[in-house]
C-alpha positions as CSV (number, residue, x, y, z in Angstrom):
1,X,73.1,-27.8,-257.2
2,X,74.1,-24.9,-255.2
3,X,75.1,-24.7,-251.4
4,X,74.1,-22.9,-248.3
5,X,78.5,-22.8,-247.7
6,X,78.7,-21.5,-251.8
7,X,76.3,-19.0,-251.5
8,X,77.9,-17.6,-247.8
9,X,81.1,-17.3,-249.6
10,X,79.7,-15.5,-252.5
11,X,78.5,-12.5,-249.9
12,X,81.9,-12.6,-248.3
13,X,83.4,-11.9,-251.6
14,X,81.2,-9.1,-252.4
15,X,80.6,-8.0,-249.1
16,X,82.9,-4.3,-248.6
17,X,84.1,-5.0,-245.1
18,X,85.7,-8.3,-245.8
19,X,86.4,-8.9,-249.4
20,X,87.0,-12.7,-249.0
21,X,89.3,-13.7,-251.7
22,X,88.0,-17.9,-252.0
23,X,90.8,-20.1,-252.1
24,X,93.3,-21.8,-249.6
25,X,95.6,-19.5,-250.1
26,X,93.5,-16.1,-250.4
27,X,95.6,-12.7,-249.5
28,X,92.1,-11.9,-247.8
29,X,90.7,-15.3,-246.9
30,X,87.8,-13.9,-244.6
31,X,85.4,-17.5,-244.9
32,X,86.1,-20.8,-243.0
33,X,84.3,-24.0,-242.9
34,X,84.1,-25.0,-238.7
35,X,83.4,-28.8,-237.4
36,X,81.5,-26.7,-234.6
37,X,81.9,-24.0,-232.7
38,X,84.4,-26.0,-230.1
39,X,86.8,-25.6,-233.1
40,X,86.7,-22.2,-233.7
41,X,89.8,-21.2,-231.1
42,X,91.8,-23.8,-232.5
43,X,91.7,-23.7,-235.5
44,X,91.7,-19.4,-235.7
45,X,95.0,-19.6,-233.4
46,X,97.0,-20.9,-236.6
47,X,95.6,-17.8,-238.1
48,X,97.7,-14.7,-236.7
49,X,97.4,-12.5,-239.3
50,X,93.7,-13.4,-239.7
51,X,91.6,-9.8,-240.4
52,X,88.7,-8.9,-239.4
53,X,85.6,-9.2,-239.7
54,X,85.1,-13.1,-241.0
55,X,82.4,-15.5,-241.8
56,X,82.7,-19.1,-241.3
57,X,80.2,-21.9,-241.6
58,X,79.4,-24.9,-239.7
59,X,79.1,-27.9,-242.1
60,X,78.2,-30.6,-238.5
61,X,74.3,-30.7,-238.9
62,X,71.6,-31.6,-236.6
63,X,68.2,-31.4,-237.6
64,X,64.6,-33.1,-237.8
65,X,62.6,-35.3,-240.0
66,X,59.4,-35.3,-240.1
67,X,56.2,-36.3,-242.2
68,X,58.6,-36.3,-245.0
69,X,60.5,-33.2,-244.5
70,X,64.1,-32.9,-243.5
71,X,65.3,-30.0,-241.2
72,X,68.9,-29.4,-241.1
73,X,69.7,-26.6,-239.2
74,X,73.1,-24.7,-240.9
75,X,74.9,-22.4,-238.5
76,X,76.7,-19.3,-239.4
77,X,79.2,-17.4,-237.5
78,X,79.9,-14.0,-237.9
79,X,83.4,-12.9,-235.9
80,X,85.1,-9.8,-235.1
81,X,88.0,-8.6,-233.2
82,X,88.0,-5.9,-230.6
83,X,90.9,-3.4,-230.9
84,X,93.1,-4.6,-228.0
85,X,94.1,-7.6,-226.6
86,X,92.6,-6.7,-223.3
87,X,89.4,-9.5,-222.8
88,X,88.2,-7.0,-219.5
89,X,87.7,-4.3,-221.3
90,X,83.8,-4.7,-221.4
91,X,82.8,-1.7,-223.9
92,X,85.5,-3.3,-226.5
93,X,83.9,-6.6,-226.0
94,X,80.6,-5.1,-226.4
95,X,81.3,-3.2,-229.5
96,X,82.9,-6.7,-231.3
97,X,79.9,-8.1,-230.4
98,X,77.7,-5.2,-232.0
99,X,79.7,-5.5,-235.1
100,X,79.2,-9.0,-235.6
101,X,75.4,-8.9,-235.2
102,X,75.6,-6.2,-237.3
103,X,77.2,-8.3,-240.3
104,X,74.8,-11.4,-239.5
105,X,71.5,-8.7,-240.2
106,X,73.5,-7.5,-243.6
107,X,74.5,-10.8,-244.5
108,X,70.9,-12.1,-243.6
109,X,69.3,-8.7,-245.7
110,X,71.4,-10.2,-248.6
111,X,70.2,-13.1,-248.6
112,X,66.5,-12.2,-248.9
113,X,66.9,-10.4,-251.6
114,X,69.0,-12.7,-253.4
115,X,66.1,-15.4,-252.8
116,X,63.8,-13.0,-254.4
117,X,65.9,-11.4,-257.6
118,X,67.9,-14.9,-258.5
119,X,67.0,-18.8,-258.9
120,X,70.3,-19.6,-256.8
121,X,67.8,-21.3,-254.2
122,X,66.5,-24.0,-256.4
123,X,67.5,-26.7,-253.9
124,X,67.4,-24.4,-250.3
125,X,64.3,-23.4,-249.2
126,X,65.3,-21.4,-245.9
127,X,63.3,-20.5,-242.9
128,X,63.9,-16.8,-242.4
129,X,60.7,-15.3,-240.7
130,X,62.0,-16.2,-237.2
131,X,65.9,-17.1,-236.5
132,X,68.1,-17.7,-233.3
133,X,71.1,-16.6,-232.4
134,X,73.5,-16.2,-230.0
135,X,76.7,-14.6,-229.3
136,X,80.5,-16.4,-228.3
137,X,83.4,-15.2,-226.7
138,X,86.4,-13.9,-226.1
139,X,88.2,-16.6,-228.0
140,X,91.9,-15.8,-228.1
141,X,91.4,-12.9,-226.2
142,X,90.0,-10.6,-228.4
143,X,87.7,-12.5,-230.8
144,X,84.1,-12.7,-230.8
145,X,81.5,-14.4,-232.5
146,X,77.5,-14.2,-232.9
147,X,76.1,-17.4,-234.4
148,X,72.5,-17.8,-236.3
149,X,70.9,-21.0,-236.9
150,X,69.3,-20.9,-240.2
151,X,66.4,-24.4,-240.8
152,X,66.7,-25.6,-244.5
153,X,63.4,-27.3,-245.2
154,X,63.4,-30.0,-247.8
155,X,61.5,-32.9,-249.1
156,X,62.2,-36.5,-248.8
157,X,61.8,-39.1,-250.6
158,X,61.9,-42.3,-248.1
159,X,61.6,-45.3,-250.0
160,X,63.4,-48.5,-250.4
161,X,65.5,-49.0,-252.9
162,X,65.4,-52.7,-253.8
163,X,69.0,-52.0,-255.5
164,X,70.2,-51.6,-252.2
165,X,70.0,-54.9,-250.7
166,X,70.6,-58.6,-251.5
167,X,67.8,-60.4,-251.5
């Protein structure tokens, strides 16, 4: 069963502008799993030499259930650095922020197709006619982030397992 986090690494791999290389210890380790975005700072601070641009991937849900469907909602964050370590410089910021919306609508591009040219979706069955997103930042001075929320909508099965309990 493949998973929304498998297949956002597999574009970072192949993706030009970041080349993620999977792997704790990747040379060009561009794709991080977040608790949420609260994390991000922290946990990018023990990165110095971290290059950009990145992808990382939230794996704490929410979502809805309803009439038998389950609605996670997966969040996504795309991050760049501006050139300077100067968080007033307004066009900079801008411009990070441009570039990272700019990955999110390639990275979202490659996912449609891949939905329609390969059977990797067998078990993900995304909502992609009508996304939200919104941008984060400066984090360390000179990172920032645009986030898209992305629903998953599955079937479920909610019955009572009589293995379950003691009776």
């Amino acid at each position: 069963m493949t998973e929304l986090k498998e297949i956002i690494e597999e574009w970072a791999t192949k993706y030009k502008p970041m080349l993620h290389t999977p792997g704790e210890t990747g040379k060009n380790k561009r794709f991080f799993l977040f608790d949420n975005i609260v994390a991000i700072p922290s946990f990018m601070s023990k990165l110095p030499d971290l290059k950009s641009p990145c992808v990382g991937y939230e794996f704490a849900q929410d979502g809805t259930i309803k009439g038998g469907m389950d609605k996670p909602v997966h969040v996504i964050y795309f991050l760049a650095k501006t050139g300077n370590m100067n968080p007033t410089d307004k066009q900079q910021s801008y411009e990070a922020i441009q570039e990272a919306k700019m990955h999110m609508q390639k990275f979202l591009a490659w996912l449609r197709e891949q939905q329609e040219k390969r059977n990797i979706f067998r078990n993900i069955n995304l909502e992609t006619e009508e996304l939200h997103y919104s941008t984060y930042g400066p984090f360390l001075n000179n990172w920032y982030a645009v986030f898209v929320e992305l629903t998953d909508v599955q079937k479920v099965e909610l019955c009572v397992d009589t293995k379950d309990y003691v009776e």
